[in-house]
C-alpha positions in Angstrom: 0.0 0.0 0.0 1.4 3.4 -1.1 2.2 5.1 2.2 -0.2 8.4 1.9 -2.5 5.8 1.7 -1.3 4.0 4.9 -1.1 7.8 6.4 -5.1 8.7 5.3 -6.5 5.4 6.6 -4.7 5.9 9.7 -6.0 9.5 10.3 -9.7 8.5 9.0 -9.6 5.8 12.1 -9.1 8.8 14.3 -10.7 12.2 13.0 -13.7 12.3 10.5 -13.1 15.6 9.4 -9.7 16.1 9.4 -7.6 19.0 9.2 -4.1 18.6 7.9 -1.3 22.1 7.7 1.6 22.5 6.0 3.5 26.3 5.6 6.4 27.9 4.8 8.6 31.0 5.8 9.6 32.9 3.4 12.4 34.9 4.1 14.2 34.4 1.2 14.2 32.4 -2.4 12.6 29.0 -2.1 14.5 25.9 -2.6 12.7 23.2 -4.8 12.9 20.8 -1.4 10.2 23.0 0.1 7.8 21.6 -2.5 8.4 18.0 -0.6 6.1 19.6 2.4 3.4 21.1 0.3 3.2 17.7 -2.0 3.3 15.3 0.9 0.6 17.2 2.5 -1.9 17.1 -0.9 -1.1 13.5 -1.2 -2.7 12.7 2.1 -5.4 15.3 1.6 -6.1 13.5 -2.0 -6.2 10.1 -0.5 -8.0 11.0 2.8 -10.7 12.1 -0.2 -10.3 9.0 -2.3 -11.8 7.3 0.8 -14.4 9.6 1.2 -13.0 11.9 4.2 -14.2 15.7 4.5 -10.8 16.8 4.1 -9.1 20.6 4.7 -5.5 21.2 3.6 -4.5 24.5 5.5 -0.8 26.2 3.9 0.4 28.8 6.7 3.0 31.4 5.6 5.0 32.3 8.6 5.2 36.4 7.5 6.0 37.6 11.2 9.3 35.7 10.8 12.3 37.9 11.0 14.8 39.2 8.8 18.1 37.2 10.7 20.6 38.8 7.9 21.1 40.7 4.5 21.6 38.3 2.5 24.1 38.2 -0.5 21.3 38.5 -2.8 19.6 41.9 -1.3 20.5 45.6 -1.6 22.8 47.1 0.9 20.1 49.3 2.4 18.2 46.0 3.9 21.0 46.3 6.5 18.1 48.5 8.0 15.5 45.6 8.3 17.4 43.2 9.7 15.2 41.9 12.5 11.7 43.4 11.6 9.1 41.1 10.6 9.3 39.8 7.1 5.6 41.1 6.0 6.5 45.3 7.4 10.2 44.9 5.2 8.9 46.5 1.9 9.3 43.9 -1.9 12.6 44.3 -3.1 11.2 44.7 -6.9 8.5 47.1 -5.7 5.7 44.9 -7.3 4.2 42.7 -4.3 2.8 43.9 -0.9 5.9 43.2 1.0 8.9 41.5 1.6 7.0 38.0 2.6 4.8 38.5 -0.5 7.7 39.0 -3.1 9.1 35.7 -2.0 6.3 33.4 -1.6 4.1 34.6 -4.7 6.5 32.2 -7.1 6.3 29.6 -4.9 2.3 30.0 -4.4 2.3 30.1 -8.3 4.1 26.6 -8.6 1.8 25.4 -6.0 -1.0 26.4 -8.3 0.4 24.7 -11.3 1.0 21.4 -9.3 -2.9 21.7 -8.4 -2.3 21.9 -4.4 -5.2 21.8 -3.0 -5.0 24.2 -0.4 -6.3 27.7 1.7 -3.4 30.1 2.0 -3.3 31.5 5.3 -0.8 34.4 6.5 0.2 34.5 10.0 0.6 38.1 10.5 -2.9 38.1 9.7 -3.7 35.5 12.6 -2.2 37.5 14.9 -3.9 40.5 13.9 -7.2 39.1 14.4 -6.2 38.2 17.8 -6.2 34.0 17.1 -3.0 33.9 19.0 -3.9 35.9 22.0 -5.1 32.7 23.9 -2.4 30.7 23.7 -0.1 33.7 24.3 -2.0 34.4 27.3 -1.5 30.4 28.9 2.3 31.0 27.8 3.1 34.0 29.6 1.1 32.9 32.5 2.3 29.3 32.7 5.8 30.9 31.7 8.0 28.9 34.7 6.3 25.5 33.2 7.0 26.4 29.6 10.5 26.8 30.5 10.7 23.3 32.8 9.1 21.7 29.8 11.3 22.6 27.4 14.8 22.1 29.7 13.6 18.6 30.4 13.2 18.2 26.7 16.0 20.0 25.0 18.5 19.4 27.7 19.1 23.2 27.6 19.5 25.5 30.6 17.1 27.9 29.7 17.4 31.7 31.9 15.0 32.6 34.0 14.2 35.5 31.6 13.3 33.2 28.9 10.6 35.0 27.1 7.8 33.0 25.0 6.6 35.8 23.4 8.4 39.1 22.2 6.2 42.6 21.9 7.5 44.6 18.6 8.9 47.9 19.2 6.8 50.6 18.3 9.8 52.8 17.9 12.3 50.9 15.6 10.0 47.9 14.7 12.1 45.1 15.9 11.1 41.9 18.5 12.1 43.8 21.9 12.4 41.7 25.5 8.9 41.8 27.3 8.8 42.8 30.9 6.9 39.6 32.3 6.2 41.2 36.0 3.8 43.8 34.0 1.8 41.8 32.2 -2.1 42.0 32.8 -3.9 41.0 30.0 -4.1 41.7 27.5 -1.1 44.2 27.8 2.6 43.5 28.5 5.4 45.9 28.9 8.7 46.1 27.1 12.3 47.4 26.7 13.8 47.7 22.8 17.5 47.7 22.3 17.0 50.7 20.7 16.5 52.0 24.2 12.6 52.6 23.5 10.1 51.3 26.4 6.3 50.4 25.6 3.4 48.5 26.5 2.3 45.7 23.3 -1.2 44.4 23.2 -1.3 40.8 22.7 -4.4 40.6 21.0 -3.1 42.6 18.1 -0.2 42.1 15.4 2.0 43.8 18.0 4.4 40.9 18.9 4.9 37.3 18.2 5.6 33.7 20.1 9.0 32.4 19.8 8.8 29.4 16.7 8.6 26.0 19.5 5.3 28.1 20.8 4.0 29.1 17.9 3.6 25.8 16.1 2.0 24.2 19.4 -0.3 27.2 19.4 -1.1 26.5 15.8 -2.1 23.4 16.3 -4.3 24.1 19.1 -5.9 26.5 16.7 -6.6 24.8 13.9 -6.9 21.4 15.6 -4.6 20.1 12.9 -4.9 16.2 12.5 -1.3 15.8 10.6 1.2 17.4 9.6 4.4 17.1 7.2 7.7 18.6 8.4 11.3 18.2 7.9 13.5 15.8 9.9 15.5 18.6 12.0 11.9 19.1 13.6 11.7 15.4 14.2 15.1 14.9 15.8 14.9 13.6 19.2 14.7 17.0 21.7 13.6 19.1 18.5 10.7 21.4 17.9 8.1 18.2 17.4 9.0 17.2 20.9 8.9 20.2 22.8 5.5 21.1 20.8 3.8 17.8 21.9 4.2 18.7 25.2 3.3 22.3 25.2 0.4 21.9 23.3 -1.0 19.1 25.5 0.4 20.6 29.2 0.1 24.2 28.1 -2.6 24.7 25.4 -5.1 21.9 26.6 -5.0 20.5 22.7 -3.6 17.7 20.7 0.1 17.2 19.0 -0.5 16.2 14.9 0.4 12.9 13.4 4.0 13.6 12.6 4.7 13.2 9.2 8.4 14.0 8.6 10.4 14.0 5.4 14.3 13.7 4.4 15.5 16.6 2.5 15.6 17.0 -1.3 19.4 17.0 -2.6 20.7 18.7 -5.7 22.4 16.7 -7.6 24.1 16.4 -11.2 25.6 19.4 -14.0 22.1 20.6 -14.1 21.8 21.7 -10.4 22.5 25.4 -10.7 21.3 28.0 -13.4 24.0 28.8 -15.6 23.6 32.6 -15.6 23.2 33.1 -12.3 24.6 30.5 -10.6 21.9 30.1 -8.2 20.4 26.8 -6.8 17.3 25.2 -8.0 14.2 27.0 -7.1 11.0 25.6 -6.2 9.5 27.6 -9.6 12.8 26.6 -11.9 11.3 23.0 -11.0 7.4 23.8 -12.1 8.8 25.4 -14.6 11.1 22.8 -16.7 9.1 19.7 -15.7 5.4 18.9 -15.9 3.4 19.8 -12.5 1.9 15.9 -12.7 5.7 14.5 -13.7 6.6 16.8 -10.3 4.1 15.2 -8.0 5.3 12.1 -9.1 8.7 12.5 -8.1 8.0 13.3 -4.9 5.6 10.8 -4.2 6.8 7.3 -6.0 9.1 7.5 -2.6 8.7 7.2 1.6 9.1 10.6 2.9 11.4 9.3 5.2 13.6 9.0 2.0 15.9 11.2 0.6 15.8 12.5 -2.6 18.4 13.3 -5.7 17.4 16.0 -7.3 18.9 16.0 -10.8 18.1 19.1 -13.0 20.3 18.1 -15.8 19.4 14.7 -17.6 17.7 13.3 -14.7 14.7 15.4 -15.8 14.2 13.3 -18.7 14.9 10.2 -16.6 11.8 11.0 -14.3 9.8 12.4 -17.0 10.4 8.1 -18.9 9.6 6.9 -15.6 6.6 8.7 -15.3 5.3 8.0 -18.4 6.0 3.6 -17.9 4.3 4.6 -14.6 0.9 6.0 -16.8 1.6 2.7 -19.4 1.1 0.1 -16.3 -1.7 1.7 -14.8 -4.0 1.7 -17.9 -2.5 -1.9 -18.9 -3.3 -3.1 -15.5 0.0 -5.4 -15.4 2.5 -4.5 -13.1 5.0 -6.3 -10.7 4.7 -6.0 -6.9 7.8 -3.9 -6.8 6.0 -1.8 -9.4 2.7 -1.2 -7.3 3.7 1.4 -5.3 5.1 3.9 -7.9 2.1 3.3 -10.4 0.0 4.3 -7.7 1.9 7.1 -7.2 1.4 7.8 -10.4 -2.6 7.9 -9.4 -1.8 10.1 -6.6 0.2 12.6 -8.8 -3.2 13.2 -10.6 -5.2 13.8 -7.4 -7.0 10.8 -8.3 -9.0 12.6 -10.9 -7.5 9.9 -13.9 -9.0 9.8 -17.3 -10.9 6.5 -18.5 -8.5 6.0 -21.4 -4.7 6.1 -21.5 -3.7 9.8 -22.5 -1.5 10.6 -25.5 1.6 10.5 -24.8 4.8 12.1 -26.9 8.2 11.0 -24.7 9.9 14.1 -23.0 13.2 12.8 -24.7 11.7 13.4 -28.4 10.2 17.3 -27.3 14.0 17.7 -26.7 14.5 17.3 -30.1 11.3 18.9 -31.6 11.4 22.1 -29.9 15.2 22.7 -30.7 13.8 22.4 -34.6 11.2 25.1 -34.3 9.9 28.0 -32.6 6.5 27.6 -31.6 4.1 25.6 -30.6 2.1 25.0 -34.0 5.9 24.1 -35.7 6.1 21.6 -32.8 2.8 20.0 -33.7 3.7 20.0 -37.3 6.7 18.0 -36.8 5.1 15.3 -34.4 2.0 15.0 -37.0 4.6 13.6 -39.3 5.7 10.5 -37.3 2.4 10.8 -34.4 -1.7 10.5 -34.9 -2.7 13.6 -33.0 -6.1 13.5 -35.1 -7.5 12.2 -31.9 -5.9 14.3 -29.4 -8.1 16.0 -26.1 -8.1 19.5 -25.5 -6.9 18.2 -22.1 -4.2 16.5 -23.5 -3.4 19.2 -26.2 -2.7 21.4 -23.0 -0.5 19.1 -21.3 1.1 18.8 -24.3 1.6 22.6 -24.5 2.7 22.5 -21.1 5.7 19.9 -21.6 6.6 21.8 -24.6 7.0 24.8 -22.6 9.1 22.9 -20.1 11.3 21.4 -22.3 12.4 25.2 -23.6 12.7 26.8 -20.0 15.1 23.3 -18.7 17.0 23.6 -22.5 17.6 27.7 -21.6 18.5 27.0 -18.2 20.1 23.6 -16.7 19.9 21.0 -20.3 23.9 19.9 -20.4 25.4 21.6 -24.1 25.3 17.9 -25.6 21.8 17.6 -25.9 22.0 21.2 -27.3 21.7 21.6 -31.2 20.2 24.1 -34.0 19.3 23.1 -37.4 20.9 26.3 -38.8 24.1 25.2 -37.9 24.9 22.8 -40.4 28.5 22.7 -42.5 29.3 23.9 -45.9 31.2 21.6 -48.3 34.3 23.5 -47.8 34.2 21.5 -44.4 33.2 18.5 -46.3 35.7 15.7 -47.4 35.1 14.2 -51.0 34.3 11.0 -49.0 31.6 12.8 -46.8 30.3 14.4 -50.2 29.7 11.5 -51.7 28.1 9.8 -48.6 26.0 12.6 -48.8 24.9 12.1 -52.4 24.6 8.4 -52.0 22.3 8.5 -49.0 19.9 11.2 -50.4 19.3 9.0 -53.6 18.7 6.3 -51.2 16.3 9.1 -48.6 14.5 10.2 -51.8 12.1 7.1 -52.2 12.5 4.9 -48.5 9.1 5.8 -46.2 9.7 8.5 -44.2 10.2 6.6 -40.8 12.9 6.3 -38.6 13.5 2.4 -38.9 13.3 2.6 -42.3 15.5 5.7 -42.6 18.0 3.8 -40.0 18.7 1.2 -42.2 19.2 3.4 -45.7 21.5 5.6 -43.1 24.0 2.4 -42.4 23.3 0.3 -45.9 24.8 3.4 -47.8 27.4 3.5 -45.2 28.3 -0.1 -46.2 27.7 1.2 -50.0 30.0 4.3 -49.8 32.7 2.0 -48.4 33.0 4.3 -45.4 31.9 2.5 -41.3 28.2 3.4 -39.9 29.8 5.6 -37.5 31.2 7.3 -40.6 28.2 7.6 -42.2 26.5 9.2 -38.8 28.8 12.0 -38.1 28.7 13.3 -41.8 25.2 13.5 -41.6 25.3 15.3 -38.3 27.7 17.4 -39.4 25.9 18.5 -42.6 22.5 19.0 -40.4 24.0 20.7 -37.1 27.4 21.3 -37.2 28.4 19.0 -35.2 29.4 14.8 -35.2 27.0 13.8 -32.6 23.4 14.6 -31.7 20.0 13.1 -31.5 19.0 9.3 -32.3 19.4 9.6 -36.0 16.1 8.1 -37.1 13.7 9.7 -35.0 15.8 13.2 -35.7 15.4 12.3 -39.7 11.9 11.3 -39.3 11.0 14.6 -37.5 12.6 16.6 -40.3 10.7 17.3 -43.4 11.9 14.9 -46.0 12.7 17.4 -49.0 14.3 19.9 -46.3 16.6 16.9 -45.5 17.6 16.2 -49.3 17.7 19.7 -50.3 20.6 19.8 -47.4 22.6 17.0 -48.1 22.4 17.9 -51.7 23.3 21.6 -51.6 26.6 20.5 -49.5 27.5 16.9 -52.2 27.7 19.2 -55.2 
């Protein structure tokens, strides 16, 4: 049994309406690893509905989070905003609301295209509507067992001044040190480091609970059922620990089934752009592979598994994989050690699957296609010479459009150069031998009458090889040279059988004088 499945029955025996949250804090770009959170939680929420569960997927975005540094990639004057609250730091491109919102817009895009389903809630807005002020109030009054519970279970020796909850400064906008003996609710004093003293109201966006509050307090909120998080929370002593407690001895509520994940790792030539030299963002992976072909990667495995991210030719890897996956499900014949990743396969279409097996044209050939045209109606002129796309859905016409599209933002940005090619780029017959030349002649006589197909054109391609006296691999690189410039390239049949044939002749004939 796939293991969202294991996860949804589990939950189902326990909560009939269950909630499940997921979030993010985005203080900066977003790694293509933080999809594993979002995914892993619309898995469960798509199988808790496959079995018929009233299902809620919540996505929190931690916005009161601070600033902790300028980083590399920010303008010298954010030295300024260092410690203020992510949503009050204003967008570094001047076209979202705020900091917060500049970074996590992508990331909600690519959320979008992978069909999350999923309410966006902001946490600045929580505490603004005074949904924190409870559990604020139990922490600062219960503050000496907040600090026993989390010295018994971090094995740190908290001071005495530990503070669960910090007021903002009024004056210079930063988290300032609350003066505990003043609080009476719902008002608590503080001193700033900027030497400003004030009184914050708790049941307003003036201050915020330190993060192993906060998430207890969210789940006491929301009454979250489960939750995916990443292993650091999970660690024995970490922020899972400490939260099970404090919701339970603290809030009066109920710790989430744990559901936490390894990390995604970056692997291969194809894991930074090559302009910017930046990692992998959660959008550059929307964005160069298919949002179902996405899903799938991240769940054909146990979160508890690592997983190799490989932007280079590991993208076309996955997308073969996926599309065996798609093969076995609608052919109903698949081995045990199969089962698992054809029903992740299921999953990655939120169990909405069509009745008949879609259309499918292999990532690895797009490669090819798009590199010999510029838009989409050239690309679907080329396949209509070796595919039947008579039939094909408007659905599937748009996923089609969609891995074409992907296949042109992965060849621009992480594609390794040998896959790389342009038709324009072809030799002259100065850089011609006389024994390429007359290859070149021979196998055009031979291309003028064969059926345009690449098994066919395969075998004319090494029969004239054997003709011309020259070896197959001969006989290859002259043709690639004469067509891109190069002695290497794509299968030569399927490359042939894409091209138009009097295109191809015209070619080789213009450079065999």
């Amino acid at each position: 049994m796939h293991w969202a499945d294991v996860i949804a029955k589990d939950i189902l025996e326990k909560d009939k309406h269950p909630i499940i949250a997921t979030g993010i804090s985005p203080t900066g770009v977003i790694h293509v690893g933080s999809l594993r959170e979002a995914i892993t939680g619309e898995a469960v929420r798509s199988a808790i509905k496959d079995l018929g569960g009233d299902v809620r997927l919540i996505y929190l975005i931690d916005s009161v989070d601070p600033l902790r540094k300028r980083y590399p990639f920010l303008p010298e004057e954010y030295e300024d905003y260092v410690g203020m609250p992510i949503f009050r730091i204003p967008c570094p491109c001047g076209k979202h609301d705020n900091y917060a919102h500049h970074f996590v817009q992508p990331f909600l895009d690519a959320l979008d295209s992978l069909k999350v389903n999923c309410e966006i809630i902001w946490t600045h807005d929580l505490y603004a509507q005074g949904k924190f002020a409870p559990m604020i109030d139990l922490a600062l009054r219960k503050r000496s067992q907040v600090i026993e519970i989390l010295k018994e279970v971090t094995g740190r020796d908290l001071k005495d001044d530990f503070a669960p909850y910090n007021p903002l400064c009024e004056n210079c906008g930063r988290f300032a040190q609350p003066l505990h003996e003043s609080y009476e609710y719902p008002h608590i004093g503080y001193h700033c480091t900027c030497g400003h003293t004030g009184t914050a109201d708790i049941t307003k966006m003036e201050g915020k609970l330190v993060w192993r509050l906060e998430w207890p307090a969210k789940w006491k909120m929301f009454g979250t059922s489960v939750e995916p998080f990443g292993k650091d929370h999970a660690a024995a002593g970490g922020s899972y620990d400490s939260g099970k407690r404090i919701v339970e001895e603290i809030f009066d509520g109920k710790a989430p089934y744990p559901v936490p994940y390894e990390f995604v790792q970056l692997k291969g030539i194809g894991q930074m752009h090559k302009s910017t030299g930046s990692p992998v963002t959660g959008l550059d992976a929307i964005n160069m592979t298919p949002p179902e072909v996405l899903n799938y990667l991240f769940l054909r495995v146990n979160p508890q598994r690592a997983i190799d991210y490989d932007s280079g030719m590991g993208i076309l890897d996955l997308a073969d994989e996926y599309d065996r996956m798609e093969r076995l499900h609608f052919e109903g014949e698949c081995t045990e050690c199969e089962e698992n990743s054809v029903r992740a396969y299921c999953i990655a279409q939120h169990n909405a699957l069509s009745e008949e097996v879609p259309q499918q044209v292999p990532y690895r050939h797009l490669v090819n296609v798009v590199q010999m045209t510029d838009c989409f109606e050239g690309v679907m002129e080329i396949l209509g010479r070796t595919e039947n796309l008579e039939d094909l859905t408007k659905e599937e016409t748009l996923k089609l459009r969609k891995r074409v599209e992907c296949v042109k933002y992965w060849l621009d940005r992480f594609a390794p150069e040998q896959v790389k090619f342009s038709v324009s780029d072809g030799v002259g017959p100065e850089s011609l031998s006389s024994e390429e030349k007359k290859y070149l002649a021979l196998v055009s006589d031979a291309l003028d009458s064969v059926e345009w197909e690449s098994d066919s054109i395969s075998n004319v391609v090494v029969e004239t090889a054997k003709e011309a006296g020259i070896s197959t691999k001969k006989g290859f690189q002259t043709i690639y040279k004469a067509l891109i410039g190069r002695t290497s390239g794509p299968r030569l049949g399927t490359f042939l059988a894409d091209m138009d044939r009097e295109n191809v002749l015209e070619r080789f004939r213009s450079v065999s004088p």
